[in-house]
RONULO-663138 format. One record per residue (C-alpha): x, y, z. Coordinates in Angstrom, 3 decimals, decimal comma, padded with zeros to 6 digits. Layout:
BEGIN
{X = X; Y = Y; Z = Z}
...
END
This chain:
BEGIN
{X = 093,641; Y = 090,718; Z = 136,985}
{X = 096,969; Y = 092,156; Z = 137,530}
{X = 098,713; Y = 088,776; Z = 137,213}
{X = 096,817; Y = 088,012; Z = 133,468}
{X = 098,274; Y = 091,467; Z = 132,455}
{X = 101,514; Y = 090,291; Z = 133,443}
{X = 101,939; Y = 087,583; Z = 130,142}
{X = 105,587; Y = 086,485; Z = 131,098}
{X = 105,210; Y = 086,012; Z = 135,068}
{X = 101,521; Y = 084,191; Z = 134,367}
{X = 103,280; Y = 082,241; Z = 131,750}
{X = 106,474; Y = 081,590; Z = 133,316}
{X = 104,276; Y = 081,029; Z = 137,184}
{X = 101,621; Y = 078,244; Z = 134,997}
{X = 104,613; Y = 076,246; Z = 133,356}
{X = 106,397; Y = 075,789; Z = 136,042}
{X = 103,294; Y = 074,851; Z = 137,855}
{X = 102,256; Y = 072,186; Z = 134,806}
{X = 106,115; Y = 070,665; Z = 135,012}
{X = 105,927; Y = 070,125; Z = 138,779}
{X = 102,297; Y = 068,290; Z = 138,647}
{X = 103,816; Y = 065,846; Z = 135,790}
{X = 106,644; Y = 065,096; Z = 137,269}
{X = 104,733; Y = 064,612; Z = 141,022}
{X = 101,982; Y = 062,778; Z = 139,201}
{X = 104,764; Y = 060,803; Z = 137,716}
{X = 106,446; Y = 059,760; Z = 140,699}
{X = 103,580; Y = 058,760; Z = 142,485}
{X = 102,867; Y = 056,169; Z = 140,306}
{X = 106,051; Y = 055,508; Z = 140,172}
{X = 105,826; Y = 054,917; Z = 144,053}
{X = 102,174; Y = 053,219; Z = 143,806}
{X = 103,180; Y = 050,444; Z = 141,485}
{X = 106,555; Y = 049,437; Z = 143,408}
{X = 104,593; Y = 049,435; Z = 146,500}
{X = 101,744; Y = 047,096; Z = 145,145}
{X = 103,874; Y = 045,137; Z = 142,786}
{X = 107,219; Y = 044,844; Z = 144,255}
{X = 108,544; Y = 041,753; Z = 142,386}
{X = 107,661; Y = 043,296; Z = 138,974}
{X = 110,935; Y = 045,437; Z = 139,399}
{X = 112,044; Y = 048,326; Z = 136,742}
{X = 109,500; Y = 046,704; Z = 134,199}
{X = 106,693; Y = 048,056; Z = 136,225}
{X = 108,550; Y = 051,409; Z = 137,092}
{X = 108,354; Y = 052,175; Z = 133,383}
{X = 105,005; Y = 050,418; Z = 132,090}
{X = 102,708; Y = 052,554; Z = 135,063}
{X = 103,989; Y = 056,237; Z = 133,512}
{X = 103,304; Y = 054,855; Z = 130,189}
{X = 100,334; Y = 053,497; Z = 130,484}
{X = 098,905; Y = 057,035; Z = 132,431}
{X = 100,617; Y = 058,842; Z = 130,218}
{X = 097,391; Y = 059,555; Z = 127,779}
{X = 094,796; Y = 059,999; Z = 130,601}
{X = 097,449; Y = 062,611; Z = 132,632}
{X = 097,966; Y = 064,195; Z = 128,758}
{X = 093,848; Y = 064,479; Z = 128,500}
{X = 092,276; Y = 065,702; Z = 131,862}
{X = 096,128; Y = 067,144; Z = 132,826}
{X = 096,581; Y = 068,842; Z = 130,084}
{X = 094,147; Y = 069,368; Z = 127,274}
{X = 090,837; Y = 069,563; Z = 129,199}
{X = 092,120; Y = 072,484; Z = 131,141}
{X = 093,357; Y = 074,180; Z = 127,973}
{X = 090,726; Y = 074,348; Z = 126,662}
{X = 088,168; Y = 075,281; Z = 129,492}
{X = 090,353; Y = 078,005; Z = 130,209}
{X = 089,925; Y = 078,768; Z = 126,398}
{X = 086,103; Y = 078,632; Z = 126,625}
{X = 085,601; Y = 080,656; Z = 129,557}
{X = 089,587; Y = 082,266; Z = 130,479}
{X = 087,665; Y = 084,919; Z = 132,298}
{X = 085,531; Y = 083,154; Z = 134,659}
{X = 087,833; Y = 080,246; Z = 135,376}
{X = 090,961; Y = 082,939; Z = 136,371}
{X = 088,257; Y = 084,836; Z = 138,818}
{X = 087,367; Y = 081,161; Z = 140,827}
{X = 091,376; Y = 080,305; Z = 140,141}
{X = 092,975; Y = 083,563; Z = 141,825}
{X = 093,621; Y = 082,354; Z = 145,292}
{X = 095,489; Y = 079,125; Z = 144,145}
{X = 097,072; Y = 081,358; Z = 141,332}
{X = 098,495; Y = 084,118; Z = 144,014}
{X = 099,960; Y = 081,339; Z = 146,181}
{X = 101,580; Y = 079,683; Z = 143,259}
{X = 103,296; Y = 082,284; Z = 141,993}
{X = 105,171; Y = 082,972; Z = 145,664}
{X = 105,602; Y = 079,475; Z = 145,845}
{X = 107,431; Y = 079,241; Z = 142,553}
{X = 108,240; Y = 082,636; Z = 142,780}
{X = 112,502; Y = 081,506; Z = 142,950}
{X = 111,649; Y = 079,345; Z = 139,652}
{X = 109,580; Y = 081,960; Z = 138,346}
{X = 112,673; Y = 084,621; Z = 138,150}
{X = 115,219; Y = 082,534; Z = 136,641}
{X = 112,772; Y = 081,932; Z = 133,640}
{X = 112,116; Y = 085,519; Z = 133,290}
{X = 115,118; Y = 086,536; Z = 133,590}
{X = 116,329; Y = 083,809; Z = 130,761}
{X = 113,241; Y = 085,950; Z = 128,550}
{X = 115,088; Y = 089,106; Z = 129,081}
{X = 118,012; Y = 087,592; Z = 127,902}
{X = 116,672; Y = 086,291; Z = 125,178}
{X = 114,911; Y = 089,213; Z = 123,906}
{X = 118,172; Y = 090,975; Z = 124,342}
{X = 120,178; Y = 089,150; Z = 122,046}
{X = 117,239; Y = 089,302; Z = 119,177}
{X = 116,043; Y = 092,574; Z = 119,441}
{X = 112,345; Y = 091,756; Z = 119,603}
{X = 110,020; Y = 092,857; Z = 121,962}
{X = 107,011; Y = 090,828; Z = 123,299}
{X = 104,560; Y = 092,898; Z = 121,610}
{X = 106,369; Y = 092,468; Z = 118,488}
{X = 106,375; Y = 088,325; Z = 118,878}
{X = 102,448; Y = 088,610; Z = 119,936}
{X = 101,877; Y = 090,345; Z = 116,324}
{X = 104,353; Y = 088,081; Z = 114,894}
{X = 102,331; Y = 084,717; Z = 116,336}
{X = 099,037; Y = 086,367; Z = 115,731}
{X = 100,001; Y = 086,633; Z = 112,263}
{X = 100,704; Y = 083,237; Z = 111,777}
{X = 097,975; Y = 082,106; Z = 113,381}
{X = 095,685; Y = 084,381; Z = 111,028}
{X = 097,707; Y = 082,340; Z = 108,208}
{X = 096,789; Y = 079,092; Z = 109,489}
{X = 093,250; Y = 079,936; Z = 109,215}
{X = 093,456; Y = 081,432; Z = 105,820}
{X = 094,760; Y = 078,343; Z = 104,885}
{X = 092,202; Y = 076,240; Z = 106,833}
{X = 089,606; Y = 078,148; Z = 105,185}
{X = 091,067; Y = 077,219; Z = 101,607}
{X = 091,441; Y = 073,628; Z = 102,105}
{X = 087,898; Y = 073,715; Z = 102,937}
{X = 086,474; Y = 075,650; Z = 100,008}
{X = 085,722; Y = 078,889; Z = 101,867}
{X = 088,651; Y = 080,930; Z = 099,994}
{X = 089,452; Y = 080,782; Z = 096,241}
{X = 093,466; Y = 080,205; Z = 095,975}
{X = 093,606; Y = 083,869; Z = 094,547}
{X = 091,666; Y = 085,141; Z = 097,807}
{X = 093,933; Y = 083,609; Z = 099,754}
{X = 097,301; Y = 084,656; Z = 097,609}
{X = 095,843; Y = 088,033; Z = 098,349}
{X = 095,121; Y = 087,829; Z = 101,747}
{X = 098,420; Y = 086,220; Z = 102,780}
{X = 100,023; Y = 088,956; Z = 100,905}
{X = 098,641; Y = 091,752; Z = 102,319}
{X = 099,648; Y = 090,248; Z = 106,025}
{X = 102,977; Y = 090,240; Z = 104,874}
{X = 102,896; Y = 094,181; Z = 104,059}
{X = 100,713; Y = 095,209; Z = 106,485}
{X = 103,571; Y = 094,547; Z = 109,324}
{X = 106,334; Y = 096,630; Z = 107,419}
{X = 107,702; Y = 099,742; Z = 108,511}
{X = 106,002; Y = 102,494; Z = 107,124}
{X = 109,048; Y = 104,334; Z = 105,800}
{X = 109,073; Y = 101,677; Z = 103,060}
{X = 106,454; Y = 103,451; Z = 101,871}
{X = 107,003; Y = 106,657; Z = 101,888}
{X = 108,543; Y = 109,323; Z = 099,360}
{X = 111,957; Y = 110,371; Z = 100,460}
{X = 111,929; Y = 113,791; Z = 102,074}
{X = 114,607; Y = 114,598; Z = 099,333}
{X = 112,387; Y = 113,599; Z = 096,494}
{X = 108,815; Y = 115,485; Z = 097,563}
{X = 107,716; Y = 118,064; Z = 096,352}
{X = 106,845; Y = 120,774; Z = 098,288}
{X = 104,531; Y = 124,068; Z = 098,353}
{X = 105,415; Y = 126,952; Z = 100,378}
{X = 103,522; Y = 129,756; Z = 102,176}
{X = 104,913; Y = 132,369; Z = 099,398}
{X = 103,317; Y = 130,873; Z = 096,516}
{X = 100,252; Y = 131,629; Z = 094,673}
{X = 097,585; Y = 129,430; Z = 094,104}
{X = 098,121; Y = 128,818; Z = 090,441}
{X = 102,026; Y = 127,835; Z = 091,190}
{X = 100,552; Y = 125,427; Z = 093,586}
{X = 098,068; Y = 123,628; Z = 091,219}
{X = 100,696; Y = 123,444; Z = 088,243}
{X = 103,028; Y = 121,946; Z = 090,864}
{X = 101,124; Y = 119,268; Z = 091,959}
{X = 100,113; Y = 119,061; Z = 088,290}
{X = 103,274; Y = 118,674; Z = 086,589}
{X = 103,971; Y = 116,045; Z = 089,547}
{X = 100,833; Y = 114,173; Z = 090,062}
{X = 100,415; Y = 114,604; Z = 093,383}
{X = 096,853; Y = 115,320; Z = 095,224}
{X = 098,287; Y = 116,706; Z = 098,430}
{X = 101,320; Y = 118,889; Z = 098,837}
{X = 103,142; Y = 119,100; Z = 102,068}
{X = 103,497; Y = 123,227; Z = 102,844}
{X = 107,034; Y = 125,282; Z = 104,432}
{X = 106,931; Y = 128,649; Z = 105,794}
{X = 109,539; Y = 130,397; Z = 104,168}
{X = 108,928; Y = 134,070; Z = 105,201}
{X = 111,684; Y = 134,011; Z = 107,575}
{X = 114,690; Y = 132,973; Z = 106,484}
{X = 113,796; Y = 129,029; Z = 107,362}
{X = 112,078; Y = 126,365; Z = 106,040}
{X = 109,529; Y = 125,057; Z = 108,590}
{X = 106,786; Y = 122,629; Z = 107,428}
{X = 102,734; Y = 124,067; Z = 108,752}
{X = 100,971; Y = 121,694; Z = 107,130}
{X = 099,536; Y = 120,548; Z = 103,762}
{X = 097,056; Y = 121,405; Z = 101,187}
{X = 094,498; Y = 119,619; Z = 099,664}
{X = 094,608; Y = 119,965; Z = 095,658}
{X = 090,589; Y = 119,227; Z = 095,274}
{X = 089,785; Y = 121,933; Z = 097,752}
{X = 092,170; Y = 124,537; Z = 095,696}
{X = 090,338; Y = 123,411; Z = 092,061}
{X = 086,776; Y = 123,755; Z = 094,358}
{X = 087,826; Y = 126,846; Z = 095,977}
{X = 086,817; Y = 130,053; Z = 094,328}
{X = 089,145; Y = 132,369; Z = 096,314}
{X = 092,906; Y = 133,197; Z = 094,692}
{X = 094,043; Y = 132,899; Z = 098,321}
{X = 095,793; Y = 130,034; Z = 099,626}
{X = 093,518; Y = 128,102; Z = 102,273}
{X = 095,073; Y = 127,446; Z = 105,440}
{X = 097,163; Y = 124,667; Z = 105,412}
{X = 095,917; Y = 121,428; Z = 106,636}
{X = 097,776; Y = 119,981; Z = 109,660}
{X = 099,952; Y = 116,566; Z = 108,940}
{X = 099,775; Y = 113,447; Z = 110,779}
{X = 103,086; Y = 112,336; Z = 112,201}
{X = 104,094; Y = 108,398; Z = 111,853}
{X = 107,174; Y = 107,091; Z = 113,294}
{X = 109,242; Y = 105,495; Z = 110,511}
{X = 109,419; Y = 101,802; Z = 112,058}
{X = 105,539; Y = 102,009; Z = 112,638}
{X = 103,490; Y = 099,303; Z = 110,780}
{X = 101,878; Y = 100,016; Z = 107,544}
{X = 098,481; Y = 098,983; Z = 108,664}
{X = 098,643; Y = 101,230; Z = 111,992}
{X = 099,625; Y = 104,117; Z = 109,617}
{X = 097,293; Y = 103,378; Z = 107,641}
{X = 094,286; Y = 103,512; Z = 110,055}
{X = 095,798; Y = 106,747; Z = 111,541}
{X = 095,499; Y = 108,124; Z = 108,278}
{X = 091,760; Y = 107,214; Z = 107,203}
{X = 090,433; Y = 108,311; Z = 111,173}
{X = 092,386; Y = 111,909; Z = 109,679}
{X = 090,134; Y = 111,742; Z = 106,532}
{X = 092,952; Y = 110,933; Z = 104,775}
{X = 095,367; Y = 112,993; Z = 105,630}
{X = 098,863; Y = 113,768; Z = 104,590}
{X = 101,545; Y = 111,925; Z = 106,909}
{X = 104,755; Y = 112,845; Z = 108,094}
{X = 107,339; Y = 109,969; Z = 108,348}
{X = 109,853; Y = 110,807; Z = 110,922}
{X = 112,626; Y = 108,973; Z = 112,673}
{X = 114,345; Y = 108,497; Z = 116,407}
{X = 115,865; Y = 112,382; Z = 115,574}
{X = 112,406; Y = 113,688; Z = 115,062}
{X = 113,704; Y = 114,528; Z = 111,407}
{X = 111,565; Y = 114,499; Z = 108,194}
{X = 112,502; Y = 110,881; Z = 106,346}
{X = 109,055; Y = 111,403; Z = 104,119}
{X = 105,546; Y = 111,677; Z = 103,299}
{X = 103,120; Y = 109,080; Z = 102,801}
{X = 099,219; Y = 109,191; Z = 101,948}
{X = 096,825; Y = 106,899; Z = 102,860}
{X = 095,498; Y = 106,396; Z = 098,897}
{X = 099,636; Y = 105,193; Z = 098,669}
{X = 098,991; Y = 102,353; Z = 101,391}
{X = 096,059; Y = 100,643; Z = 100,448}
{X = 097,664; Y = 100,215; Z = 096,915}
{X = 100,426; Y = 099,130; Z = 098,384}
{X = 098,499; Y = 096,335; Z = 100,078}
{X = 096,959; Y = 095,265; Z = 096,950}
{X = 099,380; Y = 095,597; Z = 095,567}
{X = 101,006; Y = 092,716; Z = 097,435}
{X = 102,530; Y = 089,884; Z = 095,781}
END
């Protein structure tokens, strides 16, 4: 189990493995037909790998696939033994490709779980499009679908109102200054700042249809926001937000500074919204 939770070692230990049984598989034919047909010469050599070529491609390389497919849990519990000794085997192998992976995602940037979500993605488009050429999906369904891939893996702060340009309540307002606020600026939650002393420290936000339900002339206590990181994914904030009953969010960066606020009502329009 800990090797399948190790993607680029399991990877990196099956290729290798799958290179070295072509090329031995290879050679002993190779071997086989100079040793039974010795006058046929270089003509031979060649025709034998050619000719195995779609049989080593079908139980060497396809079956297995997709067994492993079928049942990948099963088949790596009766497969661990031979797995374990591979990987020390072709442990020296094994390295040099990983190590060439770290390079690689050094120079672009991307991590593996980014690439997984990236591939998963496309995959997801494949189907979609699959699914239209069979008549499953209308070509507006699928427009729509495809489109709201496409935004669901963008940052969040794309999203979101620039601290600069929200609006904010504060704790020394009055109730009726709050609802003309968010009033005159459309908005149906207001982030709140403690200003009694001397700073401007944000406690929370306020709910504009509990202050038009609420009878009292008191300001409620202020709701607590839900912090998203600035590069994470629109649908992840998005699903944070609706498991918060749709609560205000908090957009912040590396500096754990306010970049701005984004509601959850703002991201689902903004995936179908999608074009």
């Amino acid at each position: 189990l800990w090797l399948a939770h190790q993607p680029s070692l399991f990877i990196a230990t099956t290729l290798v493995g799958n290179n070295l049984a072509n090329y031995v598989t290879s050679l002993a034919v190779v071997m086989a037909s100079q040793h039974f047909y010795p006058e046929g010469g270089a003509l031979v050599a060649v025709l034998g790998p050619i000719m195995l070529a779609p049989v080593l491609f079908l139980f060497g390389e396809l079956l297995p696939k997709n067994l492993f497919f079928a049942a990948p849990n099963r088949l790596l519990k009766r497969c661990t033994p031979a797995l374990l000794i591979c990987t020390v085997l072709f442990a020296p192998l094994t390295l040099l490709l990983w190590a060439f992976s770290r390079v690689l995602q050094f120079f672009t940037k991307n991590s593996p779980q980014e690439l997984r979500l990236r591939l998963a993605r496309r995959e997801l488009g494949e189907l979609l499009a699959e699914g239209h050429e069979m008549g499953i999906l209308l070509p507006a369904q699928q427009s729509l679908a495809q489109s709201m891939l496409a935004v669901a893996g963008l940052p969040v702060k794309n999203f979101a109102l620039p601290a600069g340009r929200a609006v904010r309540a504060t704790t020394t307002m009055s109730k009726s200054d709050v609802l003309r606020v968010a009033q005159r600026h459309r908005r149906t939650l207001l982030p709140v700042e403690d200003t009694r002393q001397g700073s401007r420290r944000l406690v929370g936000y306020l709910r504009m249809m509990e202050l038009y339900l609420d009878k009292s002339p008191k300001l409620p206590a202020a709701r607590p926001l839900v912090e998203l990181q600035a590069e994470q994914s629109c649908l992840s904030a998005l699903r944070q937000l609706s498991q918060s009953d749709d609560a205000l969010g908090h957009v912040i960066g590396d500096d754990n500074k306010t970049v701005g606020f984004v509601t959850g009502r703002e991201l689902r329009m903004a995936l179908l919204r999608a074009e």
